[in-house]
C-alpha atoms as one frame of an Amber mdcrd trajectory, in Angstrom:
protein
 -10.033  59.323  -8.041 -10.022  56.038  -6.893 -11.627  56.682  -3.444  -9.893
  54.678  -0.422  -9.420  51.523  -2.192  -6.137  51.742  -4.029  -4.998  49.715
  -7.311  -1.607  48.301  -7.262  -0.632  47.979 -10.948  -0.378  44.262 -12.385
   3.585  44.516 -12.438   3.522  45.003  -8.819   1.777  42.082  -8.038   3.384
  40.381 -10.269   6.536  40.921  -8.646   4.998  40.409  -5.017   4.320  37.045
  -6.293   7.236  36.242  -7.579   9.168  37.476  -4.567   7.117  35.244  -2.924
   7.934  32.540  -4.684  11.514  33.294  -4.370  11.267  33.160  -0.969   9.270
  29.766  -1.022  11.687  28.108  -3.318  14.584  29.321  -0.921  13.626  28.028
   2.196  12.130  24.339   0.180  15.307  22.620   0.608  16.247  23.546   3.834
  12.451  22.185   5.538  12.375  19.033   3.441  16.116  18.565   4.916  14.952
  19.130   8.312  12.126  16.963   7.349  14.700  13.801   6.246  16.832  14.440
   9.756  13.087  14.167  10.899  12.390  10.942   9.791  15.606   9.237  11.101
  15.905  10.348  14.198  11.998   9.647  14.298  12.716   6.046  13.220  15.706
   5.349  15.638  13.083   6.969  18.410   9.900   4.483  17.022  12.547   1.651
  17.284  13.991   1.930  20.608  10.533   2.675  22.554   7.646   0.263  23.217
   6.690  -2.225  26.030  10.929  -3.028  26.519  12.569   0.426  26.304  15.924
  -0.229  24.564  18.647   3.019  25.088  19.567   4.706  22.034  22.877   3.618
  21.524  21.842   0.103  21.134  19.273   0.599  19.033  21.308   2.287  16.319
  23.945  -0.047  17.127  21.619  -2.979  16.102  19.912  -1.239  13.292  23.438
  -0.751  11.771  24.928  -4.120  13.106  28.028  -2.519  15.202  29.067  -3.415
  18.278  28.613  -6.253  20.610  25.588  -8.403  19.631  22.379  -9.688  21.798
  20.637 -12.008  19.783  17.301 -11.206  22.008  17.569  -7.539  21.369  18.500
  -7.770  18.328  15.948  -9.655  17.437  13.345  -8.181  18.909  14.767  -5.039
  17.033  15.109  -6.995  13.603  11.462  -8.664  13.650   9.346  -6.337  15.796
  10.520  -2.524  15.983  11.806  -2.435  12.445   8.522  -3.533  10.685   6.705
  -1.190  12.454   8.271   1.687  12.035   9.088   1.411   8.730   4.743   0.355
   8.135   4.705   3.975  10.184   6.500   5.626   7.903   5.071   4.213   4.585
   1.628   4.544   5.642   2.130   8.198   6.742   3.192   8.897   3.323   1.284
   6.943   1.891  -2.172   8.680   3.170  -0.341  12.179   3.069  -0.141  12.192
  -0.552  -3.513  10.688  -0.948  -4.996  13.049   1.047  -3.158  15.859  -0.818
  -4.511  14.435  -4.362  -7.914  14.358  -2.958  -7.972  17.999  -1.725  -6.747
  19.138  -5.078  -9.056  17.005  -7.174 -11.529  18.470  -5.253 -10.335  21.805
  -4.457 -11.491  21.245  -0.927  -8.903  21.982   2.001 -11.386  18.991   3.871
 -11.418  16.165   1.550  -9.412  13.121   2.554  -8.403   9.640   0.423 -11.167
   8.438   2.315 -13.933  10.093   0.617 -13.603   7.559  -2.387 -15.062   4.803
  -0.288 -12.597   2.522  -0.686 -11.834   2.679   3.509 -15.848   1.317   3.797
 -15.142  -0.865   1.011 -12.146  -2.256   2.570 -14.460  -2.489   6.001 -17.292
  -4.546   4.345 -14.604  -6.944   3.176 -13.075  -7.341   6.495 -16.080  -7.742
   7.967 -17.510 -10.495   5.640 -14.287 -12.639   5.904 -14.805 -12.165   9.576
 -18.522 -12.944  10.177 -18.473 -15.805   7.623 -15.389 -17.217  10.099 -13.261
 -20.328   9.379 -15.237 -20.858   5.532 -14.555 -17.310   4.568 -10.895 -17.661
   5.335 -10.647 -21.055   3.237 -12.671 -18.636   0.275  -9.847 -16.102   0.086
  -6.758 -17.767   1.240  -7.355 -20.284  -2.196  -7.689 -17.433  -4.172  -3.728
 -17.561  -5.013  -2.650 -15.629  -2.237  -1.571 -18.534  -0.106   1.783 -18.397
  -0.493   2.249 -15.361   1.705   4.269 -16.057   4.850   1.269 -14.775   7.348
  -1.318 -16.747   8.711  -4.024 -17.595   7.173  -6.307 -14.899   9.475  -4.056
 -12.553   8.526  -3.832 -13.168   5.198  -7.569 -13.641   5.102  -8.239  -9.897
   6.395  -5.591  -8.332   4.542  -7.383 -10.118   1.108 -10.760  -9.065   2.039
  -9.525  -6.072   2.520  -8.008  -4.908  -0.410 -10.751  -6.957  -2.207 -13.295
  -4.564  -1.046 -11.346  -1.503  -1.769 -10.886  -2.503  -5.290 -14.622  -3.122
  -5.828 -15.390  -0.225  -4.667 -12.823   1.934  -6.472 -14.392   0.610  -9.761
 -17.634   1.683  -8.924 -16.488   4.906  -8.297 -14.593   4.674 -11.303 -17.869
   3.764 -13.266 -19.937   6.325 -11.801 -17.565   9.333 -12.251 -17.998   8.921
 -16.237 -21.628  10.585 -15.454 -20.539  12.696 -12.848 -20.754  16.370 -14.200
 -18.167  17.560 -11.881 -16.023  16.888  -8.990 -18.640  17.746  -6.378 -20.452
  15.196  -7.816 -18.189  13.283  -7.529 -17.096  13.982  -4.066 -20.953  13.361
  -2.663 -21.464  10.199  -4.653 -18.591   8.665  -3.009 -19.445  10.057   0.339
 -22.951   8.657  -0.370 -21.270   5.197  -1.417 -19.149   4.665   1.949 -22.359
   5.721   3.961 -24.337   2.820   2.022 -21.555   0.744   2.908 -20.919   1.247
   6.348 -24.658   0.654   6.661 -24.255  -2.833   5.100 -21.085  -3.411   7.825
 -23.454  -2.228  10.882 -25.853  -4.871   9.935 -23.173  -7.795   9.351 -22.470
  -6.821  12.863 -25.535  -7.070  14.269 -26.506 -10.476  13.469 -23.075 -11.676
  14.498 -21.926 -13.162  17.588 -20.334 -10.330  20.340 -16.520 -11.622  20.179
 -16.465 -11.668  16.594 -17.543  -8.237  16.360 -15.424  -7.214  18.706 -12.630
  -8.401  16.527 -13.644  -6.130  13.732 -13.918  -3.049  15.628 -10.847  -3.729
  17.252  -9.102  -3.755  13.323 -10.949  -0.528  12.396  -8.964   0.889  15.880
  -6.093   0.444  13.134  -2.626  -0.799  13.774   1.370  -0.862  12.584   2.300
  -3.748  14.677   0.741  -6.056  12.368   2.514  -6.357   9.670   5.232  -9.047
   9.733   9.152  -8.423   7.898   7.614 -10.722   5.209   5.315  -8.787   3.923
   6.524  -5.549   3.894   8.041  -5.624   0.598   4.623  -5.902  -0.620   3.812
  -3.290   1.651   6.528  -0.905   0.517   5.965  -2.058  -3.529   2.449  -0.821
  -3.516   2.939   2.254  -1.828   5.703   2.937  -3.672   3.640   2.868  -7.059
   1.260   5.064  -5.492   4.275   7.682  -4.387   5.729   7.239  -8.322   2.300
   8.224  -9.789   1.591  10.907  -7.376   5.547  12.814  -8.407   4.480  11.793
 -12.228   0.948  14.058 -11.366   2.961  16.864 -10.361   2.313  19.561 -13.608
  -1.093  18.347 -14.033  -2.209  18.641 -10.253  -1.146  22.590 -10.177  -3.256
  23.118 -13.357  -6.255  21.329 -11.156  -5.370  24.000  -8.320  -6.977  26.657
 -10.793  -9.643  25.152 -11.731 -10.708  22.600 -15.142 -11.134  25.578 -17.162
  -7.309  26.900 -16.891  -6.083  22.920 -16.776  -7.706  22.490 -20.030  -6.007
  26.080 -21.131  -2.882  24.647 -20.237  -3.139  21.591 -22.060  -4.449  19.110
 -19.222  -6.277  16.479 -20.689  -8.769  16.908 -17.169 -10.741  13.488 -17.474
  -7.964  11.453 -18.054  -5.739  13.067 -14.993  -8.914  13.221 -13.145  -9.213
   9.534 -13.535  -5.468   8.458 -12.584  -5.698  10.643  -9.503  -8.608   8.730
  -8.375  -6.754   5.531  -9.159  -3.251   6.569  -7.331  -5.280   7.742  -4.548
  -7.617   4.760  -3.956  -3.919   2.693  -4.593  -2.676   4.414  -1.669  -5.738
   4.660   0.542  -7.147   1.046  -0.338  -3.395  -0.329   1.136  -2.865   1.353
   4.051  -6.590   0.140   4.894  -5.941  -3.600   3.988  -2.760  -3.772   5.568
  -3.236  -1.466   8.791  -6.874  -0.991   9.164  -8.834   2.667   8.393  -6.124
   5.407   9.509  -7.723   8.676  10.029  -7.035  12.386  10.102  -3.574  11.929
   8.265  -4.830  12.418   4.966  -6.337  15.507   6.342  -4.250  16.926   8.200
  -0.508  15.902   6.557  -1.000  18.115   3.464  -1.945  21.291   5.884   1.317
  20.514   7.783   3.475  20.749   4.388   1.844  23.540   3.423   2.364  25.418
   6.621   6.254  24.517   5.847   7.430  25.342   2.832   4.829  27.897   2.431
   3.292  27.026  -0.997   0.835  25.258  -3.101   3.221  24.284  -6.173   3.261
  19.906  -6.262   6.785  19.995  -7.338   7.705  21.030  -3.516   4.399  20.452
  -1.948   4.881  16.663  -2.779   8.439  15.555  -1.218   7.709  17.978   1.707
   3.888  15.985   2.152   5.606  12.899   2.023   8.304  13.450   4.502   5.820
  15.030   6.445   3.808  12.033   6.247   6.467   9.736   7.322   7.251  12.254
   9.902   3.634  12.481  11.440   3.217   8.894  11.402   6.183   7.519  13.132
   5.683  10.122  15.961   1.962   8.282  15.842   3.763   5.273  16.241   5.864
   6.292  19.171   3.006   7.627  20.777   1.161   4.596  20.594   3.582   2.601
  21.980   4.580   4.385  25.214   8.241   3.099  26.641   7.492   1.007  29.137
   4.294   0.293  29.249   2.498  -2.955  28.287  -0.742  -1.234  26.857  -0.978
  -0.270  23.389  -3.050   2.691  22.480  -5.203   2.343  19.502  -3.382   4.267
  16.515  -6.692   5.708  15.269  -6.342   7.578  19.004  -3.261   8.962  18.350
  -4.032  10.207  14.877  -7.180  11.956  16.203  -5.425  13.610  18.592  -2.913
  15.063  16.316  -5.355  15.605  12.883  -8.394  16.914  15.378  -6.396  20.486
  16.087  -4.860  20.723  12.681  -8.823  20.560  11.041 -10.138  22.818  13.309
  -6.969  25.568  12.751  -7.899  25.306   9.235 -11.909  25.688   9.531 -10.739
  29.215  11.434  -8.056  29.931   9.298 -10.325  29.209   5.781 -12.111  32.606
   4.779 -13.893  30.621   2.056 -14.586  27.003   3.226 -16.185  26.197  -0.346
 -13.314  27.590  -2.454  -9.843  27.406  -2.064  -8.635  27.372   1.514  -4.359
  27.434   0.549
């Protein structure tokens, strides 16, 4: 007698599984192709709208250099709309698969690339290069990075920037040799960008109103500031970050289960453990120097691939959370940038907006919040 609760034997569940699999693996290619049509139409949409609304058909006539020319479209299309929503797109990836290496690290469905401290790091350097004005900016601009074709404000924040984040990511990278696990880990670098921001708060108190202003108005984060030149570097960086995160693939669904089947499965854990802190901190620390502290995406992009191809396993999970990415974040951009309108809402409003409901659907979704919420 088994009373009312019933045993399914192991070769049933077995099979459920792999049905489900099967059914997973069937529908993969036909979301991440609905994610690609996504992204370009998505693109064309982030590139016609803004403050001058440009119809459709021009826009993809420009962007594919067809048809009768206007040099003031054209360039406005060319030096403006294009940068920004190809920084859209990048950065949506970029923090999607960040956030999705964080969450498995950790095995928490509510851990974001942020966690590492490398956003406050990022913020402290900011806000140094801004509160110590015109003699800050001559500090980093003639540390080799001069020949960049920004100004030298711009160049300035973006080097403070990803100065701080890099501090800060070998500090964590320090302190996770005594770390006994990745809990520990996870609250010392909460602990870290707390300490941090702490340190930013009182740079900005003993500054002047208007310069402070100017910080919080880069922590509103942007994609309109990043100029055609330096998007290669933009795109290079990220890139990297995307390479190692497809490399991580086999070792990230051992992680899923837990260190004890990793190791099992021959997962050498400290040493992935370490590169996925590294590739995530990559990708986090340059969307923050180049755009300012994005939030929610790297929350709330993973849940979102999940939900569509309707599994946990990296080798789909990781295209779909990068189209997804790119997906999320040029509709970000569009929203920001309403046609016809002159005002430009903050990007960190948009992203709220959209990553807000998708946290909270997973909160009441999640059985277990501590354990694994996928």
């Amino acid at each position: 007698m088994t009373g009312a609760r019933s045993v399914l034997p192991s070769s049933t569940v077995d099979d459920g599984a792999g049905r489900s699999a099967q059914r997973s693996g069937a529908r993969a290619p036909l979301v991440l192709g609905v994610l690609a049509a996504g992204v370009v139409v998505l693109f064309a949409l982030a590139v016609s709208t803004g403050s001058v609304l440009i119809p459709l058909d021009r826009t993809v006539s420009a962007l594919l250099g067809i048809g009768t020319p206007d040099p003031r479209l054209d360039l406005l299309v060319t030096e403006l709309r294009v940068p920004r929503a190809v920084t859209a797109a990048l950065i949506g990836a970029g923090l999607g698969a960040a956030g999705l290496l964080t969450q498995t690290l950790f095995r928490n469905p509510l851990a974001e690339p942020y966690v590492l401290g490398v956003s406050a790091g990022a913020g402290l350097g900011v806000a140094l290069v801004t509160t110590l004005g015109a003699a800050g900016t001559a500090v980093f601009v003639s540390g080799g990075l001069g020949s960049a074709p920004v100004p030298g404000g711009r160049l300035a924040t973006v080097a403070a920037a990803a100065v701080g984040a890099v501090l800060v990511l070998g500090l964590v990278l320090l302190l996770s040799r005594f770390a006994r696990s990745v809990t520990a880990l996870l609250v010392i670098g909460v602990m870290l960008g707390s300490m941090i921001t702490s340190v930013v708060s009182l740079l900005l108190v003993w500054t002047d109103p208007e310069t402070a202003q100017q910080f919080l108005v880069w922590g509103l984060g942007s994609v309109s500031g990043v100029a055609r030149g330096e998007l290669p570097v933009l795109a290079t960086l990220i890139g990297v970050g995307l390479l190692g995160v497809v490399l991580l693939t086999k070792p990230l669904d051992g992680l899923l289960l837990g260190d004890d089947y990793a190791r099992t499965a021959g997962v050498d854990v400290a040493r992935v453990r370490l590169v996925v802190l590294v590739v995530a901190a990559v990708l986090a620390g340059t969307v923050t120097a180049f755009c300012g502290p994005i939030g929610f995406l790297g929350i709330a992009v993973p849940h979102l691939a999940r939900l569509a191809v309707g599994t946990s396993r990296h080798r789909i999970l990781v295209p779909a959370t990068v189209l997804t990415g790119a997906v999320v974040g040029l509709a970000c951009a569009v929203a920001a940038h309403p046609p016809g309108v002159g005002t430009v809402i903050p990007l960190n409003v948009v992203t709220s907006l959209v990553g807000a409901p998708v946290v909270i659907a997973v909160l009441l979704r999640s059985r277990r919040i501590g354990g694994r919420a996928w």
